[in-house]
C-alpha positions as CSV (number, residue, x, y, z in Angstrom):
1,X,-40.6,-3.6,-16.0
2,X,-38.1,-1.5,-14.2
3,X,-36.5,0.8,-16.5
4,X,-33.1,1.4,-15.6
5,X,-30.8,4.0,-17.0
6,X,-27.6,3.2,-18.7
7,X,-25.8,5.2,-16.7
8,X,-27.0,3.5,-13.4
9,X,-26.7,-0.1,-15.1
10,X,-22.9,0.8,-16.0
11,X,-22.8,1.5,-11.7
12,X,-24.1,-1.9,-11.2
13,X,-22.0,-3.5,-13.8
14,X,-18.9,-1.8,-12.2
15,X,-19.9,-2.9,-8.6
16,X,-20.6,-6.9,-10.0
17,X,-17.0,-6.8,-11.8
18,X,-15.3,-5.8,-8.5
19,X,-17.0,-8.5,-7.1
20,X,-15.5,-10.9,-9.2
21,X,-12.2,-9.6,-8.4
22,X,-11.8,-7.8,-12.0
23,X,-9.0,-5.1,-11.7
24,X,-10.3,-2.0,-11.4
25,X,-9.6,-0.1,-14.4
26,X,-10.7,-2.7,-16.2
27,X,-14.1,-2.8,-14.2
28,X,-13.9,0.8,-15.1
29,X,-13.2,0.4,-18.8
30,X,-15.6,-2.4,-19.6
31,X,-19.2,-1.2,-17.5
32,X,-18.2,2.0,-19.5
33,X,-18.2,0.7,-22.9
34,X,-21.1,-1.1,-21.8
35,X,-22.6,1.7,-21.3
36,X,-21.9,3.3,-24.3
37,X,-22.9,0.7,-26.4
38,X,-26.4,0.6,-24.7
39,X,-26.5,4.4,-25.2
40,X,-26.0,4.4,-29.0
41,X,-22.2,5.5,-29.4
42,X,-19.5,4.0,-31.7
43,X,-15.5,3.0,-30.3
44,X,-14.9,6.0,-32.6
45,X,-15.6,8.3,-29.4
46,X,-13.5,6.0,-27.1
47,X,-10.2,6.8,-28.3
48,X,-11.2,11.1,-27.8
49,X,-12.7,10.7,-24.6
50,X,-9.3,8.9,-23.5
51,X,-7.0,11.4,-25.3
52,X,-8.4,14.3,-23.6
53,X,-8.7,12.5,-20.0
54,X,-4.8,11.8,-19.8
55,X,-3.5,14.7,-21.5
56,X,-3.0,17.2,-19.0
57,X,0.0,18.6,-18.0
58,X,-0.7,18.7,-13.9
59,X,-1.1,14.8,-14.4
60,X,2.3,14.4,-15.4
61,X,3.1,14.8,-11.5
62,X,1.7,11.4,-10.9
63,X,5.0,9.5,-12.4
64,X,7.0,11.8,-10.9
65,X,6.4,12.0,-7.5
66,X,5.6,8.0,-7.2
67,X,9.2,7.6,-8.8
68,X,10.5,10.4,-6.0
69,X,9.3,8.1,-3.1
70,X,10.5,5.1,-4.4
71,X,14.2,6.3,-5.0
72,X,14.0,8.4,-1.8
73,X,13.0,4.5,-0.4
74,X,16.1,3.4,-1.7
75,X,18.6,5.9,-1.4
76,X,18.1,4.9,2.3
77,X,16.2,8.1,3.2
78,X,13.3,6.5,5.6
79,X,16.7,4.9,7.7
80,X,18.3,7.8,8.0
81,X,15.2,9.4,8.9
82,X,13.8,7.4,11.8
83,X,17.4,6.8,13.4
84,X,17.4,10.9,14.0
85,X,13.9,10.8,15.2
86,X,14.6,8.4,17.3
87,X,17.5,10.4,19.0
88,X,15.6,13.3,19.1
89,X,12.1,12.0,20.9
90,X,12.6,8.6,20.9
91,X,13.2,9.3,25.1
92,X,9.7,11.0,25.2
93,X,6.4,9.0,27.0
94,X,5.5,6.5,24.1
95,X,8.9,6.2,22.7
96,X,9.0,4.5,18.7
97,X,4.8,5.2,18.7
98,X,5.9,8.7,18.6
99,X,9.0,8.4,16.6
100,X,6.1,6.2,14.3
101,X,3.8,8.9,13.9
102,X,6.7,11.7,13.6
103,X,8.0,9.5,10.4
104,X,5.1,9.1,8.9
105,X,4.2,12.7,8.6
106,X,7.5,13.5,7.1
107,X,7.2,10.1,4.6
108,X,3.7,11.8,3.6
109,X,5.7,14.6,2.0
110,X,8.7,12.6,0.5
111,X,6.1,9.3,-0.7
112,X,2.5,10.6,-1.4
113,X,1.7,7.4,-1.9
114,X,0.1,5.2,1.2
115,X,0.8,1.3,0.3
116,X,4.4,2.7,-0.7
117,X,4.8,4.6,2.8
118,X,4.3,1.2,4.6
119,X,6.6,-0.9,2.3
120,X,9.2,1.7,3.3
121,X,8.6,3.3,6.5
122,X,7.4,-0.2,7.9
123,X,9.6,-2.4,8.5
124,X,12.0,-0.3,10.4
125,X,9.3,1.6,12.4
126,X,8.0,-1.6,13.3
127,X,10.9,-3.1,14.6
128,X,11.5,-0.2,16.6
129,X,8.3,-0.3,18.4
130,X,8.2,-3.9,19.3
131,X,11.5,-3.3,20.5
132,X,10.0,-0.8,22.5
133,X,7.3,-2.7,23.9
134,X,4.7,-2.2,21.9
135,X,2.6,-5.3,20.1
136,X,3.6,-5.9,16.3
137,X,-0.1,-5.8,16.0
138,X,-0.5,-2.6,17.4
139,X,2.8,-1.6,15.4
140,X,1.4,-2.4,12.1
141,X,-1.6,-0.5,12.7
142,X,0.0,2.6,13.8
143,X,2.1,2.2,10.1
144,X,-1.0,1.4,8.4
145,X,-2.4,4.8,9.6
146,X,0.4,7.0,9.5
147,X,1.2,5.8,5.8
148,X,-2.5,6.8,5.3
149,X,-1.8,10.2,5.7
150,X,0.4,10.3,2.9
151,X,-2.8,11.1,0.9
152,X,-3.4,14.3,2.7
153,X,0.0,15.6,3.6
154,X,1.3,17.6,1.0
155,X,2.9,16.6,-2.2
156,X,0.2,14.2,-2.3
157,X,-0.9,12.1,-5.6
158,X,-4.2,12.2,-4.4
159,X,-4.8,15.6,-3.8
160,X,-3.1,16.7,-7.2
161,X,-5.9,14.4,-8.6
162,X,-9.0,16.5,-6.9
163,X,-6.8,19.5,-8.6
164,X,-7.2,18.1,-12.1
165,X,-10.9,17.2,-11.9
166,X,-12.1,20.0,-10.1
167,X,-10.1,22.6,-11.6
168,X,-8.5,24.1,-8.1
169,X,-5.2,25.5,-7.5
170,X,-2.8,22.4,-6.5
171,X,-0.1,24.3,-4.7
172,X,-3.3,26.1,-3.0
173,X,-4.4,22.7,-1.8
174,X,-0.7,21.5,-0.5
175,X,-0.8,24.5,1.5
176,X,-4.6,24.3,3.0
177,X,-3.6,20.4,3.9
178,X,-0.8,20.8,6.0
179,X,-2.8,21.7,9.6
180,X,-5.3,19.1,8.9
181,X,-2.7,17.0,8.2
182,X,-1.0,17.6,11.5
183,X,-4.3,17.3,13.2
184,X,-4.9,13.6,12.1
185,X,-1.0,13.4,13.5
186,X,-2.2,14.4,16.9
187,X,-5.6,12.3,16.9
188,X,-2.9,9.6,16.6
189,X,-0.4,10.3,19.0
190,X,-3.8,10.4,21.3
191,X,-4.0,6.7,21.5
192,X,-0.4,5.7,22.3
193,X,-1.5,6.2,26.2
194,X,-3.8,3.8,25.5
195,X,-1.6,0.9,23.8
196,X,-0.1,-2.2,26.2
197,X,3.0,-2.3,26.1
198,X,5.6,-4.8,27.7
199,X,9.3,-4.1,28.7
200,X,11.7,-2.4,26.4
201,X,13.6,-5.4,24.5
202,X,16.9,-3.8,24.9
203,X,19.1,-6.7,23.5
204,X,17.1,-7.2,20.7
205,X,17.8,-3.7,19.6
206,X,21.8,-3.7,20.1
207,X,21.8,-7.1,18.3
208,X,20.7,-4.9,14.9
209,X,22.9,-2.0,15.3
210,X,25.8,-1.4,13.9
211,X,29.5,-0.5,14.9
212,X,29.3,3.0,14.2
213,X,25.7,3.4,16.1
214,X,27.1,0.7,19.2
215,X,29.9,3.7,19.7
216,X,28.1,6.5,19.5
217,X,25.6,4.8,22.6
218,X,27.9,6.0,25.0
219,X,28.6,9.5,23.2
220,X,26.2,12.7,24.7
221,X,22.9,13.2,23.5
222,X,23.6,16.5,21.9
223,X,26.8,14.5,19.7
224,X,24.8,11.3,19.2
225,X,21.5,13.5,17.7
226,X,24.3,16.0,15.2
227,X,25.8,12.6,14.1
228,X,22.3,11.5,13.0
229,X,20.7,14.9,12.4
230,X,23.9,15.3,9.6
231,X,23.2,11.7,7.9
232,X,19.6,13.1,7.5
233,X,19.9,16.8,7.3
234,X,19.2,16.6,2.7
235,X,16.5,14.0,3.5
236,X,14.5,16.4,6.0
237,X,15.0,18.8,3.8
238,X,13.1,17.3,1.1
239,X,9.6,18.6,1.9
240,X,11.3,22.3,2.0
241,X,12.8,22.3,-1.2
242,X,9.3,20.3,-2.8
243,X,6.7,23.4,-0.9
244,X,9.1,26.3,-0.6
245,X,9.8,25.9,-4.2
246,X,6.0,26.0,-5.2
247,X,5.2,28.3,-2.6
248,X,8.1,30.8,-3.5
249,X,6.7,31.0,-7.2
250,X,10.2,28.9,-8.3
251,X,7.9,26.2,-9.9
252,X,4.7,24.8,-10.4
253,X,3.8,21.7,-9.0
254,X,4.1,19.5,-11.9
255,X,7.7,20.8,-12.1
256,X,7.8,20.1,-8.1
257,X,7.8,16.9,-8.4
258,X,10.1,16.1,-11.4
259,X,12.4,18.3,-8.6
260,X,11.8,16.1,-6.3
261,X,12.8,13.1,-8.8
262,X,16.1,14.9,-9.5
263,X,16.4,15.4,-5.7
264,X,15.8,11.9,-4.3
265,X,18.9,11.1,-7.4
266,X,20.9,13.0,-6.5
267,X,20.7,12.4,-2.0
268,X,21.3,8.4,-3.6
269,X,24.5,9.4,-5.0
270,X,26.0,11.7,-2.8
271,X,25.2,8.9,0.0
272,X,26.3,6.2,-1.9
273,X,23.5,4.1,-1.8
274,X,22.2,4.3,-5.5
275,X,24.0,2.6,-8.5
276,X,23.0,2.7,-11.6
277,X,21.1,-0.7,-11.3
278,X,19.3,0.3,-8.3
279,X,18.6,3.1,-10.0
280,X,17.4,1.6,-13.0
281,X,15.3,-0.6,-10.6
282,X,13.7,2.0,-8.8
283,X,12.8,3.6,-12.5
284,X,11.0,0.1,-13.1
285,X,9.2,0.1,-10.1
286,X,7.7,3.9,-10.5
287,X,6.8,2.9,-14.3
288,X,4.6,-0.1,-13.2
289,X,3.4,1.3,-10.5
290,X,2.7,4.6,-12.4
291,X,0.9,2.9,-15.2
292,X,-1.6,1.1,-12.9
293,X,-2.5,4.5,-11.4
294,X,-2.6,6.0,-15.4
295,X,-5.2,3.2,-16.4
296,X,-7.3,4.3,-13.8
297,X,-7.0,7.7,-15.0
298,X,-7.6,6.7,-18.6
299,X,-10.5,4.6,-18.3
300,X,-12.2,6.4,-15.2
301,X,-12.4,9.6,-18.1
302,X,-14.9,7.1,-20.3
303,X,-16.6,6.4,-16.9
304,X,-17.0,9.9,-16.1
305,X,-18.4,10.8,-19.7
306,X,-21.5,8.3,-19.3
307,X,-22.0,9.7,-15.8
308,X,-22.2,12.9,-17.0
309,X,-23.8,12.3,-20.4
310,X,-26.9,10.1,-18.9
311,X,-27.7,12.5,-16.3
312,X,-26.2,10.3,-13.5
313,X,-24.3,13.2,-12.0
314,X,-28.3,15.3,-11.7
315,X,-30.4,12.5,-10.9
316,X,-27.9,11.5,-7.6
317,X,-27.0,15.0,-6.9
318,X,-30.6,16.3,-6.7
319,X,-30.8,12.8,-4.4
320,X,-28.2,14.5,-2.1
321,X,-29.4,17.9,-2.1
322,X,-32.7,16.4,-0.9
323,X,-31.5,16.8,2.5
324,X,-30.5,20.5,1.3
325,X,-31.9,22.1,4.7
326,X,-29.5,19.8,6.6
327,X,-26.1,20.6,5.0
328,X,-23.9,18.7,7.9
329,X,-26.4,15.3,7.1
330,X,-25.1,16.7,3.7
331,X,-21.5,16.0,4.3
332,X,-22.0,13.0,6.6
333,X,-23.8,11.1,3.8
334,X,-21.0,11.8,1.2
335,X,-18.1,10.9,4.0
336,X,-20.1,7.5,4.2
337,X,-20.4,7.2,0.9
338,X,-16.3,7.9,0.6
339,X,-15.8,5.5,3.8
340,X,-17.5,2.8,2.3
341,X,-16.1,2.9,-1.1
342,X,-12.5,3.5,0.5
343,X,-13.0,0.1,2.0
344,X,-13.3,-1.7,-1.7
345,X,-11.0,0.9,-4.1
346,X,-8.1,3.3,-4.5
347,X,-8.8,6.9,-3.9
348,X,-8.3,7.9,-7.4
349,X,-10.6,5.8,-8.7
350,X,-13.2,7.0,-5.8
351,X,-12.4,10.4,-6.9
352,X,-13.3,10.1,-10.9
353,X,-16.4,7.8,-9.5
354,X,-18.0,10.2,-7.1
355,X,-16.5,13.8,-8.0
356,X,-18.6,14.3,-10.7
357,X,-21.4,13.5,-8.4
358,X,-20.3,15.5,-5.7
359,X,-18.8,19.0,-7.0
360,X,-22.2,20.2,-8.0
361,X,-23.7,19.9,-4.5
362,X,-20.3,21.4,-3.0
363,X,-21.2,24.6,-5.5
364,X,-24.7,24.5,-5.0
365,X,-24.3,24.0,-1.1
366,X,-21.3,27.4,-1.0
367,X,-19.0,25.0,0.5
368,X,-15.2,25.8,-0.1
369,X,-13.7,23.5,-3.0
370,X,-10.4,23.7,-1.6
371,X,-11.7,22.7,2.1
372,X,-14.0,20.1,0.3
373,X,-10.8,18.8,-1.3
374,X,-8.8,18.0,2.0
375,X,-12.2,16.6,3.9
376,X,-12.6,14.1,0.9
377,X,-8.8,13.4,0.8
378,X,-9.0,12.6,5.3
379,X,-11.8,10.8,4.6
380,X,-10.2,8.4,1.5
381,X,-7.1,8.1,3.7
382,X,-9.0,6.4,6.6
383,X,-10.4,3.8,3.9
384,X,-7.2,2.8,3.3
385,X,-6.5,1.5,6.8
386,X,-10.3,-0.1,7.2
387,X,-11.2,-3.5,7.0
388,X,-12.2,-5.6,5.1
389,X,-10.1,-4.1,1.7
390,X,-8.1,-1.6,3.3
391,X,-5.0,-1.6,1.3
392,X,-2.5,-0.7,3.7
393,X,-3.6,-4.0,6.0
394,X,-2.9,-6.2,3.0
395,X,0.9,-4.8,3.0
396,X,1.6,-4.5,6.8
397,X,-0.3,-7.8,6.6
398,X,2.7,-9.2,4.4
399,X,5.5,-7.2,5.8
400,X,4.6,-8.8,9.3
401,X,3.4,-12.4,8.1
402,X,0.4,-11.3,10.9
403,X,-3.1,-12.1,9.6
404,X,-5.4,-9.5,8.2
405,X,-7.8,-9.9,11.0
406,X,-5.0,-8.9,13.6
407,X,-4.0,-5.8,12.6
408,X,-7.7,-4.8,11.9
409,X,-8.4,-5.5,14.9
410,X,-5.8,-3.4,16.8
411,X,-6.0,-0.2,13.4
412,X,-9.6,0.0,15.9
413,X,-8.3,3.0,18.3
414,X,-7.2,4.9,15.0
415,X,-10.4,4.6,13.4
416,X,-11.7,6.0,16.1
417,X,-9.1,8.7,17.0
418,X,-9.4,9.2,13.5
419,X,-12.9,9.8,13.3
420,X,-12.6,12.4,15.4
421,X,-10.2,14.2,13.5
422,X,-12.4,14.2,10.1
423,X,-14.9,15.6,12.3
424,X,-12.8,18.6,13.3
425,X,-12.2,19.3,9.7
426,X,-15.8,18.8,9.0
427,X,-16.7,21.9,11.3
428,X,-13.7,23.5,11.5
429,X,-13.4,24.7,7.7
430,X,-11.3,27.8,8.4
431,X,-8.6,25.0,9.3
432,X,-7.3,25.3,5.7
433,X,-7.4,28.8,5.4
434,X,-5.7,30.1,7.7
435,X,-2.0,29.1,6.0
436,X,-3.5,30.1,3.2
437,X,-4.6,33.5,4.5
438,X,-1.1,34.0,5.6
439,X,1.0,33.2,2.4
440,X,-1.2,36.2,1.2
């Protein structure tokens, strides 16, 4: 009879649960008691294990920077936001696809968060575009990929995540993101040439604006872009005061992002567009939305324990480093391995799943942790965009009221665009150093 570890019959308990459509931490929780149980160790270790997986200080950035996006959401900073964009580049070849892209790099450092980043940035982006000419198809997709990035771009949830497990500077990984970041930008911008588009639908857009905007039509560029570059001057400011303060030494990252918190409160007040029930609201909204992510955490720290106790992190390591005199087949395996599973969970679940399994051969191999970090993080973001569980095509899927098959259909230019990108990281490591090198 096959004898079967119980570390790799806790993997095949945790794949059957998702299966049957159990939430994730709790697919996480119960293959891991499982496990434990089949290994011989009381509940009395449970409570430990979870203690000391939740209580660290750099995970307190989580709640903070989730609640950050959602008030900056409300305070009416994505409008302000892609009105000024609009001004300044909407004229350019493209139009809103650019303006799309542009505003979804600057959401990545306000939201962090990708599902969030299309509830936000969405709707308006996508209304622009198909106002522009552009399918509401192809419109969704270029949201569902440009909120993608908010993993990558810096202050991202996921990337403070890799921080905590693999023990590697945060603020030094915001940094190293940022041209790899604005590489997956361009890889986007790359397929607008390639997008149909019909004739600009002109009435469409005047019917939603409002007095103030229908007056300024006729004012000069230069006045109609300072009118909309002052409305959004504190919100574009946000990822300066977020990274120059951690870069500057003024805070850590943690403290970053309850700054950010305090930020996004005080933009909502000062324009008038937070209340105290709003606000209250948007506090709501962060705690539930923050406690799904912190179950994760806590029951992915029993998952990780069995992993590491029953020898699963050395039997499929020592798998991997089979192909040791092939270091690139290396990497290709684990980016499938992250593609694959980015298709069926969230990336901080992926992260407590298969770091364990993968930081060995990224030390054995001599491979740059922090490079490691931003080429896992590209890689999680494109799972969020891929059918069939991409999580991003369930929300512009809702937003839109466009079926799931659609917008998969047309996300297939940016998988491909962004393919290329991951594989410019892949062999470019020096990519996210060179910031690095010169904030020494």
């Amino acid at each position: 009879m096959l004898d079967i570890s119980a570390g790799s019959q806790m993997l095949i308990l945790f794949a059957l649960l998702l299966l049957l459509r159990v939430p994730v931490a709790f697919s996480l929780g119960m293959s891991s008691l499982y496990a434990m149980w089949q290994m011989g160790f009381g509940l009395d270790l449970v409570g430990d294990l979870v203690s000391s997986g939740i209580t660290k200080f750099s995970l307190l950035a989580i709640p903070f920077f989730i609640l950050a996006g959602m008030l900056m959401g409300t305070a009416g900073l994505a409008d302000r936001m892609v009105r000024f964009f609009r001004i300044l580049i909407g004229g350019m070849p493209g139009g809103m696809g650019v303006v799309g892209v542009v505003v979804s790099l600057f959401w990545g450092a306000v939201s962090g968060s990708g599902p969030a980043s299309v509830a936000a940035i969405g709707p308006m982006i996508m209304r622009g575009m198909v106002e522009d000419g552009y399918s509401r198809a192809y419109a969704a997709a270029l949201v569902c990929t440009g909120a993608a990035l908010s993993i990558v771009i810096p202050p991202s949830i996921g990337l403070v995540v890799y921080g905590v497990i693999a023990e590697v500077s945060i603020g030094a990984l915001f940094i190293a993101a940022i041209l790899p970041g604005l590489v997956m930008g361009v890889m986007m911008l790359a397929t607008l040439p390639f997008a149909r588009r019909g004739l600009p639908d002109t009435q469409g857009r005047l019917a939603r604006q409002n007095a103030e905007e229908l007056a300024l039509n006729d004012a000069p560029w230069l006045t109609q872009l300072w009118h909309s570059f002052r409305a959004a001057i504190w919100g574009l400011f946000t990822p300066v005061v977020i990274l120059g303060g951690i870069y500057v030494g003024i805070f850590t990252p943690t403290e970053a992002a309850i700054v950010a918190a305090v930020y996004a409160i005080i933009l909502g007040f000062a324009y008038r567009s937070l209340t105290l029930e709003t606000l209250m609201g948007a506090v709501q909204d962060a705690a539930r939305a923050s406690a799904v992510v912190m179950m994760v955490v806590t029951f992915a720290s029993l998952f990780g324990w069995v992993v590491t106790v029953d020898d699963v992190v050395g039997k499929y390591s020592a798998l991997l480093l089979s192909f040791s005199h092939a270091p690139f087949l290396v990497l290709m395996v684990m980016a499938l391995v992250l593609l694959i599973a980015g298709m069926f969970m969230d990336a901080i679940t992926i992260m407590f799943i298969c770091l364990p399994i993968f930081l060995p051969v990224v030390h054995e191999m001599g491979w740059d942790p922090v490079w490691f970090g931003i080429f896992l993080s590209i890689n999680l973001a494109i799972g969020l965009f891929t059918p069939p569980v991409g999580i991003n095509l369930f929300v512009a899927a809702n937003i839109t009221g466009l079926s799931l098959e659609r917008i998969a259909g047309a996300a297939l230019p940016f998988l491909l665009s962004s393919a290329i990108g991951i594989a410019i990281v892949g062999v470019w490591p020096e990519l996210t150093q060179y910031l690095l090198a010169w904030m020494k």
